[in-house]
N, C-alpha and C positions, 0 to 999 in steps of 0.2 A: 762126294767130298763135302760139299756144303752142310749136308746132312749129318754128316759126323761130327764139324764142328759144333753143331748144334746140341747133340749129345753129351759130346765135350763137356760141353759150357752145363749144358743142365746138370752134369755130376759134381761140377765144382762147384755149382750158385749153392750147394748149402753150404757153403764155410763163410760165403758171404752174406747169409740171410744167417747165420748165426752173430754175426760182428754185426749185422742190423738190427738185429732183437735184441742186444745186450744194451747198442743206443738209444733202441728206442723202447723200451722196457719201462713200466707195463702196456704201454698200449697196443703194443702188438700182443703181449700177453692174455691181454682181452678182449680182446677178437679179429686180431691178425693185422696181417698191415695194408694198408689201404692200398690201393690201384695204381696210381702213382707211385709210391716207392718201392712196388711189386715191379712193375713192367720198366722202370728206371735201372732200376738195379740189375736185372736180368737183359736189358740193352746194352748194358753197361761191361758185365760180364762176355757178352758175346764179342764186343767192341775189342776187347781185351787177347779174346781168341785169335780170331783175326790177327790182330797186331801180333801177337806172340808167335804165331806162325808165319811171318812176314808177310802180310796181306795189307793192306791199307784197306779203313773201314769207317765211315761215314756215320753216324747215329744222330736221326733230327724226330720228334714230334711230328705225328697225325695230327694234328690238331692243330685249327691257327693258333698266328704266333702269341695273341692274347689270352691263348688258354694253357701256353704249354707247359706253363709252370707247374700246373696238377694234372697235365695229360696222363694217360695209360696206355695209349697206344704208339707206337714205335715203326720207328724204321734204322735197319741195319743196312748200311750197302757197302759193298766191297764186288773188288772184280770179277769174283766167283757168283755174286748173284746176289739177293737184297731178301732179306729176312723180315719178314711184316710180322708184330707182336702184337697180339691184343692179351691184354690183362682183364681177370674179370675176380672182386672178392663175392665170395660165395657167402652173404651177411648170414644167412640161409639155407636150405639144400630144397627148400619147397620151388613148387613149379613156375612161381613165378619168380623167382630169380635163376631158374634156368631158360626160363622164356626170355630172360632180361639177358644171358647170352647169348642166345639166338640175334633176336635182333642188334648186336653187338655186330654180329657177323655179317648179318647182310645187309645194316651200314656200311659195313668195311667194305663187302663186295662192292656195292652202288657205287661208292664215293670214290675206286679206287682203282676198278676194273680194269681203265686203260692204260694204267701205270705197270700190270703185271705181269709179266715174263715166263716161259715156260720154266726156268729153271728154279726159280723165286722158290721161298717157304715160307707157310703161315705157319706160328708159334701162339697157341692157347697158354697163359700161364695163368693159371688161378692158384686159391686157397680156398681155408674153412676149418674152423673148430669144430667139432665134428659133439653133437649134442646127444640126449636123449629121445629126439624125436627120431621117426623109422625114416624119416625124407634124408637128415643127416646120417644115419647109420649105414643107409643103403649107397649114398656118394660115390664112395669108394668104387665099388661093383658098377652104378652107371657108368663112371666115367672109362672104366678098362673092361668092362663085360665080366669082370673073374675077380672072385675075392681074394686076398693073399693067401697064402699056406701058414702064414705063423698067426692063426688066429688066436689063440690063446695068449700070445703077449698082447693081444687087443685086450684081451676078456681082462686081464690082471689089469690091467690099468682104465679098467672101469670100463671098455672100449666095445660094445656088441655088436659088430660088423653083420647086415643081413645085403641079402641081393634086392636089386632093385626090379620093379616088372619091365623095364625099355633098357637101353644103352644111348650114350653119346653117340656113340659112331652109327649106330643105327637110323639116330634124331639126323644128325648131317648126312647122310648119305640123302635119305630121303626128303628132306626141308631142303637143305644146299644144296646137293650135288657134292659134296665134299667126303674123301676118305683119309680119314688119319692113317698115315705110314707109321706112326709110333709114338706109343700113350705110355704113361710113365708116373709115377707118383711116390712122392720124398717126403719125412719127416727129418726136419731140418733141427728143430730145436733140440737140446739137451739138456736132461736133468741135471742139475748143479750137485749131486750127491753122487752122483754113480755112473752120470754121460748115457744113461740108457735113452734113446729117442722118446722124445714126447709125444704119444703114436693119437691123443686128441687133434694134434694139430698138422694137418696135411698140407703139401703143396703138389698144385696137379699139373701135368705137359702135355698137349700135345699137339702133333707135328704133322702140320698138312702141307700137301702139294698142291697149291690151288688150280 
């Protein structure tokens, strides 16, 4: 159940990260939206779920209370179980700012371990304009192990989608102990001519049982 809502919510955050980009246009334009109003808005939406399905649902900041104005880490709780969100923008696709989510993560673990519940779930939400360089091109492929099948609307929009040599779920299992139950990845934005996705700009999910 929990899990689904969470799905839910990730199918609907692009109509809300589309009404985020029109606000905050161009600077998400050039190079996506920062951490804070990544993982804000996507607590937000969940918050939402919840409520909508008659749950009552809690949303406060990881972070002390003097940083949570630009926090990116979350928390969801509601009676069904507590949603932990870590946000991470991918400035990048080179190693060390995947190194820079790793230890994102086992911050999270250390600081947080005795707060977590069997039924809980951990929520990855990143992004990333996705460049010329093969660290970015390959993104996509680390983060779900498999490229899309509509590769050629990549290639038309300038987009050369290649595999990476590791995966995420791989890095977690073996670094954390952790398995993602469900990876997922949205292009949210749209072209103002023709509403076709803007397939440079990706946003990534996924969904651990810690």
């Amino acid at each position: 159940m929990l899990q689904d809502i969470v799905v839910h919510s990730i199918r609907n955050f692009q109509a809300d990260c589309q009404k985020l980009c029109h606000q905050h246009y161009p600077a998400v334009h050039n190079g996506g939206m920062t951490e804070h109003h990544l993982g804000l808005a996507f607590a937000r939406r969940l918050s939402a779920s919840f409520i909508s399905l008659g749950h009552e649902a809690t949303l406060a900041p990881l972070d002390s209370k003097s940083d949570s104005a630009s926090s990116c880490n979350y928390r969801v709780s509601s009676p069904l179980g507590t949603i932990w969100i870590i946000t991470h923008h991918f400035i990048n696709a080179n190693s060390a700012s995947k190194e820079r989510l790793f230890t994102h993560l086992q911050h999270w673990q250390a600081e947080n371990h005795y707060a977590i519940q069997s039924k809980d779930i951990l929520v990855v939400v990143a992004d990333h304009w996705i460049n010329r360089c093969a660290q970015s091109r390959g993104l996509i492929h680390w983060w779900q192990n498999t490229l899309p099948p509509d590769l050629d609307c990549y290639v038309r929009q300038g987009v050369k989608l290649i595999e990476a040599d590791h995966s995420l779920s791989g890095s977690l299992r073996n670094r954390l102990a952790m398995t993602p139950s469900y990876i997922n990845f949205t292009h949210p934005l749209k072209r103002t001519a023709n509403q076709d996705p803007v397939l440079k700009y990706v946003q990534l999910f996924a969904i651990i049982h810690p």
